[in-house]
Structures are given as C-alpha cells and as structure tokens.
N, CA, C and O atoms as a GROMACS GRO file, in nm:
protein
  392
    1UNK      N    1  -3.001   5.152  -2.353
    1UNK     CA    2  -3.064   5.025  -2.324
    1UNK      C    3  -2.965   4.910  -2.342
    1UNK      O    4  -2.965   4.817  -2.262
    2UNK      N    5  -2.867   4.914  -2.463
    2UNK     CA    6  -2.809   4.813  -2.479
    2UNK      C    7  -2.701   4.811  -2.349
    2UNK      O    8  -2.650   4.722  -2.282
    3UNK      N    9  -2.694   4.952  -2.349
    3UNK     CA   10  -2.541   4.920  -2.255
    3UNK      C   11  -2.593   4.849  -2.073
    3UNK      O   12  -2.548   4.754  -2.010
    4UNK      N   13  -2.668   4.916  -2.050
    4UNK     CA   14  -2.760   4.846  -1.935
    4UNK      C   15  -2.752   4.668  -1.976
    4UNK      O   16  -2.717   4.595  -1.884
    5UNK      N   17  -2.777   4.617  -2.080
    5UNK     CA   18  -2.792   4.494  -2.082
    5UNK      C   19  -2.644   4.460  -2.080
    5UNK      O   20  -2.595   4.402  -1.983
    6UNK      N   21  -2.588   4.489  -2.162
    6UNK     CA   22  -2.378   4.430  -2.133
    6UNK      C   23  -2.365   4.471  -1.998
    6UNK      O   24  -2.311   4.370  -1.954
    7UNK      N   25  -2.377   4.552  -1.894
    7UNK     CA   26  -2.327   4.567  -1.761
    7UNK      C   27  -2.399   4.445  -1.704
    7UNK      O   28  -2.315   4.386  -1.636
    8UNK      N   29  -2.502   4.388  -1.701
    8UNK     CA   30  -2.605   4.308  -1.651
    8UNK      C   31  -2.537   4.156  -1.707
    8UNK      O   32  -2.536   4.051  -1.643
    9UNK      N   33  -2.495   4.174  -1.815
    9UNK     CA   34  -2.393   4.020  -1.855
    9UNK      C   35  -2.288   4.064  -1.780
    9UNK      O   36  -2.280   4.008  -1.670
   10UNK      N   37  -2.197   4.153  -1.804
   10UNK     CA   38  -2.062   4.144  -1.746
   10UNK      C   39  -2.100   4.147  -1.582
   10UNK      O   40  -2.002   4.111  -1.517
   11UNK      N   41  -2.188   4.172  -1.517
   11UNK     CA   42  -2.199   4.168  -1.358
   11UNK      C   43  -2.218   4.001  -1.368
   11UNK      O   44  -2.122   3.940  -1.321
   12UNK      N   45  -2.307   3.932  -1.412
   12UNK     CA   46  -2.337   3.814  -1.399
   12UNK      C   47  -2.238   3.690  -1.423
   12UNK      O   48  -2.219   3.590  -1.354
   13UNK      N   49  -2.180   3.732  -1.552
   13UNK     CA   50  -2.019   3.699  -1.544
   13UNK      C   51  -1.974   3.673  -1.446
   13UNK      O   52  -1.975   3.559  -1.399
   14UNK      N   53  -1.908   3.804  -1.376
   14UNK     CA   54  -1.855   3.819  -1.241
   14UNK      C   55  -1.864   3.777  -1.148
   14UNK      O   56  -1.779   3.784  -1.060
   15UNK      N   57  -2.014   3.698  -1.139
   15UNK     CA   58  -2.042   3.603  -1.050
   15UNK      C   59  -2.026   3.468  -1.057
   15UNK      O   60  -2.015   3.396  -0.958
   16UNK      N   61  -2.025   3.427  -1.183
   16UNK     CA   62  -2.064   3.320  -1.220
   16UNK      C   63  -1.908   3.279  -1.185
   16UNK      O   64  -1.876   3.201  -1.096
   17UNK      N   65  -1.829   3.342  -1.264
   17UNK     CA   66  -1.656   3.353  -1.246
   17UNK      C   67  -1.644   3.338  -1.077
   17UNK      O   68  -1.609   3.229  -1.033
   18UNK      N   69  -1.667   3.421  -1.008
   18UNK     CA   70  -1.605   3.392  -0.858
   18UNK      C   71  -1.692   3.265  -0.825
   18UNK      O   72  -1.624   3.175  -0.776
   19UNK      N   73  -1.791   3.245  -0.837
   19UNK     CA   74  -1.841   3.081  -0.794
   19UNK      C   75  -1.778   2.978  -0.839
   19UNK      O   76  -1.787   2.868  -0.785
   20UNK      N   77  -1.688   3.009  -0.969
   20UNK     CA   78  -1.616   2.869  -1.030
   20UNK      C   79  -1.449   2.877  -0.957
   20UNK      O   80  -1.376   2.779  -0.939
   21UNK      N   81  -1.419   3.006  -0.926
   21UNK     CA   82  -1.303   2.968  -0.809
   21UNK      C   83  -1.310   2.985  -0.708
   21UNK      O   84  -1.204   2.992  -0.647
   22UNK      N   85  -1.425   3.001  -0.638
   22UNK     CA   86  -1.472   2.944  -0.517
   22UNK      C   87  -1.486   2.761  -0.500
   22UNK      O   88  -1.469   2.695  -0.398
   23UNK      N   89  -1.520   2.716  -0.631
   23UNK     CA   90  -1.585   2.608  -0.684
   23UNK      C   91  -1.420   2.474  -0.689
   23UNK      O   92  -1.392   2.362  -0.644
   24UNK      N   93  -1.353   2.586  -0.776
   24UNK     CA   94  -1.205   2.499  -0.767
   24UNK      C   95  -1.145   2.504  -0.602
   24UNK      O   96  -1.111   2.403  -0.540
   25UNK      N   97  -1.141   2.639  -0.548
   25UNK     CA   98  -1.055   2.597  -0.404
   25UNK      C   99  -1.139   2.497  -0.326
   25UNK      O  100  -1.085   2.416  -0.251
   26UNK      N  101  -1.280   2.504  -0.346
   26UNK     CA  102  -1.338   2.418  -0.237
   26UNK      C  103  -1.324   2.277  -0.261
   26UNK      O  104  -1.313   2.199  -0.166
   27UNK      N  105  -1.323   2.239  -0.379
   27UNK     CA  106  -1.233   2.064  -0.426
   27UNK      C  107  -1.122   2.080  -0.418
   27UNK      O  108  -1.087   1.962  -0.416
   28UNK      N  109  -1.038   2.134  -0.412
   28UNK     CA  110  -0.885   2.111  -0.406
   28UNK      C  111  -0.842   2.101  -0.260
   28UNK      O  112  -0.748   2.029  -0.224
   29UNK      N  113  -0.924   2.183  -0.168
   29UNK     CA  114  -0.957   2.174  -0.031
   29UNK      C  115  -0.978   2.026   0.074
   29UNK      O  116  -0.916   1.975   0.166
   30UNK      N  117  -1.102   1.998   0.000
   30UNK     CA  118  -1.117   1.875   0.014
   30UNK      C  119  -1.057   1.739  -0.035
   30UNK      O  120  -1.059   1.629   0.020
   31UNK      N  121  -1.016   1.769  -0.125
   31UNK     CA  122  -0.921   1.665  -0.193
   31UNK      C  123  -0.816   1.623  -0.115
   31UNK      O  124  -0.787   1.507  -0.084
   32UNK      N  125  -0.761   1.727  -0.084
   32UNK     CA  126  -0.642   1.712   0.017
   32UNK      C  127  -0.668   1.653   0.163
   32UNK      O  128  -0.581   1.582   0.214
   33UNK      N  129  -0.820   1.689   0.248
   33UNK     CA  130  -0.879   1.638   0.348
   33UNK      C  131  -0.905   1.538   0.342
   33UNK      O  132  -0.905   1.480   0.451
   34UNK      N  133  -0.937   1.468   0.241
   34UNK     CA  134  -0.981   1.345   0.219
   34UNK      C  135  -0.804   1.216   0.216
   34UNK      O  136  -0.788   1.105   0.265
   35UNK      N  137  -0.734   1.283   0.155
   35UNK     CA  138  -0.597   1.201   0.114
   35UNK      C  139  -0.552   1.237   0.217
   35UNK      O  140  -0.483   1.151   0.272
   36UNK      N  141  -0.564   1.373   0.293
   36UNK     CA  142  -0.516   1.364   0.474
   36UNK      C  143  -0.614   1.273   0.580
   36UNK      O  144  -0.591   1.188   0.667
   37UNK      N  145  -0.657   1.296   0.559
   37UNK     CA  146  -0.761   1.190   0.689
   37UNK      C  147  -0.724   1.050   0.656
   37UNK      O  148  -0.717   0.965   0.745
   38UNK      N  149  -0.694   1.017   0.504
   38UNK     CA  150  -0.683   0.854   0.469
   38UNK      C  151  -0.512   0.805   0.512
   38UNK      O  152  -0.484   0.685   0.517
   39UNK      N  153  -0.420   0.898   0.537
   39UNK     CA  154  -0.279   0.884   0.581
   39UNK      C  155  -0.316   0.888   0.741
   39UNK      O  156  -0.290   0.781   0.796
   40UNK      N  157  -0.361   0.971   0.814
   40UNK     CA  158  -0.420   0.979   0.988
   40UNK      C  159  -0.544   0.921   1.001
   40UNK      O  160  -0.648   0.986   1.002
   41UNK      N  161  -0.538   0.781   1.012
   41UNK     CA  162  -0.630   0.697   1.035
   41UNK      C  163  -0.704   0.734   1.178
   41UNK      O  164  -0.827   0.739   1.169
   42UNK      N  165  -0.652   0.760   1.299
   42UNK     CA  166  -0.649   0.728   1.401
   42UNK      C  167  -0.741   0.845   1.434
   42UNK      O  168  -0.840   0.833   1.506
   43UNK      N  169  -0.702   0.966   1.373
   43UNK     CA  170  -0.772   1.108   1.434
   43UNK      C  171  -0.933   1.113   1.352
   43UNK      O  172  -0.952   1.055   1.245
   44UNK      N  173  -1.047   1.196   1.427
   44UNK     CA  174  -1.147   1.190   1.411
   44UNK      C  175  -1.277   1.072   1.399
   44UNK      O  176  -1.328   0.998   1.484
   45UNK      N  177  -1.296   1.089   1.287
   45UNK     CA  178  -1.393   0.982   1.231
   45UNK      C  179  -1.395   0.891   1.209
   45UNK      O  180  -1.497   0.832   1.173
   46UNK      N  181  -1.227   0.814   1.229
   46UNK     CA  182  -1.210   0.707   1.206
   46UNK      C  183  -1.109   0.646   1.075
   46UNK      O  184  -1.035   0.724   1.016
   47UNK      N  185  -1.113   0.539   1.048
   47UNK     CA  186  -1.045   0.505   0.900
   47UNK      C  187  -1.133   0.506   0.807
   47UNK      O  188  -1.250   0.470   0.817
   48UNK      N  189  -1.062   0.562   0.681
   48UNK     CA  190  -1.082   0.529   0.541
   48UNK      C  191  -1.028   0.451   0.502
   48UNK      O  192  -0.914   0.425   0.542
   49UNK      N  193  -1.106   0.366   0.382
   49UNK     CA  194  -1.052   0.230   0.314
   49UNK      C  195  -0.991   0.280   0.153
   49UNK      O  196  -1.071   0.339   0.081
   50UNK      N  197  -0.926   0.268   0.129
   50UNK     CA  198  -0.892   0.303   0.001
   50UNK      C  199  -1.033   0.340  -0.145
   50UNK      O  200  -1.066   0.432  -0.219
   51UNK      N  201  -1.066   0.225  -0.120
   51UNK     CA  202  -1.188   0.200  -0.204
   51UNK      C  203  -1.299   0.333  -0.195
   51UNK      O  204  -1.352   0.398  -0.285
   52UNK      N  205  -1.309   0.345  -0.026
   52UNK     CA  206  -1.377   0.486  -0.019
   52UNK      C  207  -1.362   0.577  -0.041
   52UNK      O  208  -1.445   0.659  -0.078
   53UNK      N  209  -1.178   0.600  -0.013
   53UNK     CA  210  -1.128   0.740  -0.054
   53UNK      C  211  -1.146   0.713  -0.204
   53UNK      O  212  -1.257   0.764  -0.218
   54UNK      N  213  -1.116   0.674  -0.308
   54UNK     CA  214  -1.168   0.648  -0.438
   54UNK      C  215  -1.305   0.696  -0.461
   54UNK      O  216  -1.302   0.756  -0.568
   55UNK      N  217  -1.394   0.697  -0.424
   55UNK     CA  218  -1.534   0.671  -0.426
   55UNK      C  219  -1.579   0.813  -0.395
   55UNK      O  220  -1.670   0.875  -0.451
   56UNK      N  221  -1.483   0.863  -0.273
   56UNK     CA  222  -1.510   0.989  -0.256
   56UNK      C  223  -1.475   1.101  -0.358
   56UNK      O  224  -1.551   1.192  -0.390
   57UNK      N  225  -1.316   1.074  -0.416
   57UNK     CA  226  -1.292   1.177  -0.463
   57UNK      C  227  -1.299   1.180  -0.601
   57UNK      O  228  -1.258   1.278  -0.664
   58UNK      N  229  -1.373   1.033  -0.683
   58UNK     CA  230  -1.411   1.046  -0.801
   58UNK      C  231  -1.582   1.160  -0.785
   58UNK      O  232  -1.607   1.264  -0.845
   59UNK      N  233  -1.656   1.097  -0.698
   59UNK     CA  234  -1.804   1.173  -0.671
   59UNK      C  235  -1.745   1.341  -0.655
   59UNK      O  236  -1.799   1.430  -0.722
   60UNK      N  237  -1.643   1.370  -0.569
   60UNK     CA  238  -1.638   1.497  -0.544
   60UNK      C  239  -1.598   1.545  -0.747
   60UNK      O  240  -1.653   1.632  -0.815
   61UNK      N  241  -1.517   1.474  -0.778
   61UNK     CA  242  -1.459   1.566  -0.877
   61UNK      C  243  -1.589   1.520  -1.018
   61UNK      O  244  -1.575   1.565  -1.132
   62UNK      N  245  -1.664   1.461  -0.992
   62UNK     CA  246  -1.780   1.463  -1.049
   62UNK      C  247  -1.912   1.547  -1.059
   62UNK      O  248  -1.976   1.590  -1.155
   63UNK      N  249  -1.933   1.554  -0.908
   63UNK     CA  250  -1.936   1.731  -0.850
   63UNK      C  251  -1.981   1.832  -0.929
   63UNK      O  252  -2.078   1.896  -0.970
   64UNK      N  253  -1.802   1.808  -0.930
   64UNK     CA  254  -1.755   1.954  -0.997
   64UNK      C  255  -1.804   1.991  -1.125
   64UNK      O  256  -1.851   2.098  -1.166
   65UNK      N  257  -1.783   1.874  -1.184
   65UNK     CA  258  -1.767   1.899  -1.360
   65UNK      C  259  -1.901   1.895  -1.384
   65UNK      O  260  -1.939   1.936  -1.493
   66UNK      N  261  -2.009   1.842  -1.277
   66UNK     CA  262  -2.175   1.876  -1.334
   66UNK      C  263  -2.175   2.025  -1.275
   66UNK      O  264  -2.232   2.107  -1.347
   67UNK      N  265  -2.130   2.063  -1.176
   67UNK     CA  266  -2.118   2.211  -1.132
   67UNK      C  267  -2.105   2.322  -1.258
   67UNK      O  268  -2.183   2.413  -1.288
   68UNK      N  269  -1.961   2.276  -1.326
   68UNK     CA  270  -1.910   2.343  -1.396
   68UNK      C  271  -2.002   2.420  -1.515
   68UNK      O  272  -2.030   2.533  -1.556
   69UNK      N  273  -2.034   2.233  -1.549
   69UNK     CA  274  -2.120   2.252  -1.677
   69UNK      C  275  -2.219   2.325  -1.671
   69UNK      O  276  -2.245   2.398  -1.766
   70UNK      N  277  -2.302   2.322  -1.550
   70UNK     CA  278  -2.440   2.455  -1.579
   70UNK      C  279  -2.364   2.585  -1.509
   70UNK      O  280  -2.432   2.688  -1.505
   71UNK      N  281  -2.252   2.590  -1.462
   71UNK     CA  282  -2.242   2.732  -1.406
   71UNK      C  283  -2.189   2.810  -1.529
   71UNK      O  284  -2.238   2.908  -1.585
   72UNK      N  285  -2.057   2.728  -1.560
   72UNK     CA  286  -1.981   2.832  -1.675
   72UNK      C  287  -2.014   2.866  -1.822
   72UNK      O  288  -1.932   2.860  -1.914
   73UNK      N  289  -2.105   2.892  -1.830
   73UNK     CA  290  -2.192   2.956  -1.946
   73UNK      C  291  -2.222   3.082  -1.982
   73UNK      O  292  -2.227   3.144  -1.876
   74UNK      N  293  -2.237   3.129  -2.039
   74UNK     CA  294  -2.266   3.286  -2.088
   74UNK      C  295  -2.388   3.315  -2.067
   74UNK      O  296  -2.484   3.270  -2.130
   75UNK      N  297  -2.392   3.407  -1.957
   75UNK     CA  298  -2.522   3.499  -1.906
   75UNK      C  299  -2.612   3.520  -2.066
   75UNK      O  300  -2.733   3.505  -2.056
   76UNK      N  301  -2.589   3.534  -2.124
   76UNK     CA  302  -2.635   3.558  -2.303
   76UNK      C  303  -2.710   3.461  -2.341
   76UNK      O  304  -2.834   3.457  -2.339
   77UNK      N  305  -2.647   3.392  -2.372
   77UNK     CA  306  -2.715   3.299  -2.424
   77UNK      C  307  -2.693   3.166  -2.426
   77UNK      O  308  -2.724   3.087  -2.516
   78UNK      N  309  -2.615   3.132  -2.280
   78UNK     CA  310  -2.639   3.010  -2.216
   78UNK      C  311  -2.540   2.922  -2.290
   78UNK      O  312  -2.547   2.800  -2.273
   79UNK      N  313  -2.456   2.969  -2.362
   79UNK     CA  314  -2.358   2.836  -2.435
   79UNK      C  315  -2.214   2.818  -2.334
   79UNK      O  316  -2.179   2.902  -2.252
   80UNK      N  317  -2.166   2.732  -2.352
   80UNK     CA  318  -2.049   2.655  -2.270
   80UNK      C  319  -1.946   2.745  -2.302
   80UNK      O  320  -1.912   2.771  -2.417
   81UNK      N  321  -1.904   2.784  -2.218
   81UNK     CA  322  -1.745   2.908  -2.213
   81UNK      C  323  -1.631   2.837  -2.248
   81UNK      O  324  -1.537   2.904  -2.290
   82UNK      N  325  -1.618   2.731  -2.241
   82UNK     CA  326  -1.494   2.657  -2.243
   82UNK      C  327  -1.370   2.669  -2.143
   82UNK      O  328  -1.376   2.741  -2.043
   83UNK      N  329  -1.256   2.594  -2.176
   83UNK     CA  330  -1.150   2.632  -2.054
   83UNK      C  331  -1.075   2.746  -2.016
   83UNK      O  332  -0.972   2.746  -1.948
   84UNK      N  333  -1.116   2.813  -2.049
   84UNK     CA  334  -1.061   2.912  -2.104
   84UNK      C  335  -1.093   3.073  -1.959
   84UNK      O  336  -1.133   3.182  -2.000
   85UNK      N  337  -1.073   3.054  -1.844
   85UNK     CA  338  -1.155   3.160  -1.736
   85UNK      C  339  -1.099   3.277  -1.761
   85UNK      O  340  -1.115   3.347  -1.661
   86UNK      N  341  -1.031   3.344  -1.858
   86UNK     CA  342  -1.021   3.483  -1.859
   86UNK      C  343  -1.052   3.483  -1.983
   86UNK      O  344  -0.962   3.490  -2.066
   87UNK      N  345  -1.215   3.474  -2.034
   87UNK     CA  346  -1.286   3.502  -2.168
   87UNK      C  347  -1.306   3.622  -2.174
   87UNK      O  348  -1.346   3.645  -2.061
   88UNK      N  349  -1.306   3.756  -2.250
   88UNK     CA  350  -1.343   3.870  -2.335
   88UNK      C  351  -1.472   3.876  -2.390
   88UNK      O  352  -1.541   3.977  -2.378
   89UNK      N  353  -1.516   3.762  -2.455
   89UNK     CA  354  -1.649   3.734  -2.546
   89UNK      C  355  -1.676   3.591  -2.536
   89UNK      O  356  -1.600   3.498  -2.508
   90UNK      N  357  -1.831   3.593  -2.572
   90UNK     CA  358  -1.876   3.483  -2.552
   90UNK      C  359  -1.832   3.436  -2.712
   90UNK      O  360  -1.841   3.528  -2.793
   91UNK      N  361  -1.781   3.290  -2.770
   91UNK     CA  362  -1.765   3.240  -2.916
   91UNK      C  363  -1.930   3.204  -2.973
   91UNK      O  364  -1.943   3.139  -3.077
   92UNK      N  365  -2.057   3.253  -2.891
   92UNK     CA  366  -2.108   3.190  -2.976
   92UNK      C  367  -2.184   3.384  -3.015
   92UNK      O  368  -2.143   3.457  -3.106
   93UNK      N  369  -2.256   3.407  -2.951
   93UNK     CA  370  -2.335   3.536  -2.947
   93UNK      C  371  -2.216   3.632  -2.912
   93UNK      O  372  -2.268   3.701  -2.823
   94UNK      N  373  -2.089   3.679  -2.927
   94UNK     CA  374  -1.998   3.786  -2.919
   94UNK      C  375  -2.031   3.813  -2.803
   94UNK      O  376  -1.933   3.875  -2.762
   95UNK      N  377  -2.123   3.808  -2.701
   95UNK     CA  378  -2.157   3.908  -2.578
   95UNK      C  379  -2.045   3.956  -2.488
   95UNK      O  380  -2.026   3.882  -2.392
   96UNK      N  381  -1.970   4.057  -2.496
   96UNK     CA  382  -1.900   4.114  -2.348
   96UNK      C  383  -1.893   4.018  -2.273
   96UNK      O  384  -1.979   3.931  -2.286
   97UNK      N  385  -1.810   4.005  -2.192
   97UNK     CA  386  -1.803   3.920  -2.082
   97UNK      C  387  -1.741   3.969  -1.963
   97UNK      O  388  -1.772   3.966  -1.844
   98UNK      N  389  -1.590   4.043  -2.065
   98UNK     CA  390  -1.535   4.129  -1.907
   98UNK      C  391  -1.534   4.292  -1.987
   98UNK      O  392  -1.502   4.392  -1.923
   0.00000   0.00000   0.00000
C-alpha cells in the first residue's frame, strides 16, 4: 500500500517537474519575442512602446512566479519545494520525490 502511494507522489512529481520546464522555456520564449518584436517595429502587429514592453514582461514574469508558487509543491503534502528542481525529498514530510 505504501509503495503504491510513493509511485503516485513520484509520478505526480514528474509532472509537476515537466510543467515547470515547460513553464521556464515558454517565458524565456516569449521574453525574447517580446524584446524581438520591440527592436522590428515595422513587422506584424505593429510597434511597441517601451513602457509596454515593460508592462508586458514584468506581467509575464509575474505569471510565472504565481505559476510557480502553486505548481512546485510536494504532491504530499503541498509545501513549497524551493529552488532547488532536482529534489530527492520533500524538507517538510520526507516524501520521495524522485
């Protein structure tokens, strides 16, 4: 029974983990689209004003970090993983992780 429950954290893990570097390439992605489109005024959509590109890429990387905060947590018991993306155990409940 127990071990059924650690495979069921460490799968959930696993997910939670590829959504947060799915999570980083897709801002770093855009980050760069945004500071490219604001140098090529002329192509697409038009110009960006400084102020906007500001506006944009504080909101995007704001985003993130509310993203972060409810994604990267321990399937267990829900506490904050810290910076740390190749965790072993959770620091608060020990739970498996990888």
């Amino acid at each position: 029974m127990q071990e059924k429950r650690d495979e069921s954290i460490i799968r959930e893990f696993r997910r939670r983990k590829s959504r947060q570097f799915y999570a980083v390439g897709m801002v770093l992605f855009l980050l760069v689209a945004i500071l490219w489109k604001h140098s090529h005024p002329g192509l697409l959509l038009g110009e960006l004003s400084k102020p906007v590109v500001l506006f944009l890429e504080a909101a995007l990387v704001g985003a993130f970090f509310a993203f972060s905060a409810s994604n990267w947590r321990c399937p267990a018991c829900n506490h904050y993983l810290g910076p740390n993306i190749a965790q072993e155990y959770c620091r608060k409940c020990r739970s498996r992780l990888q």
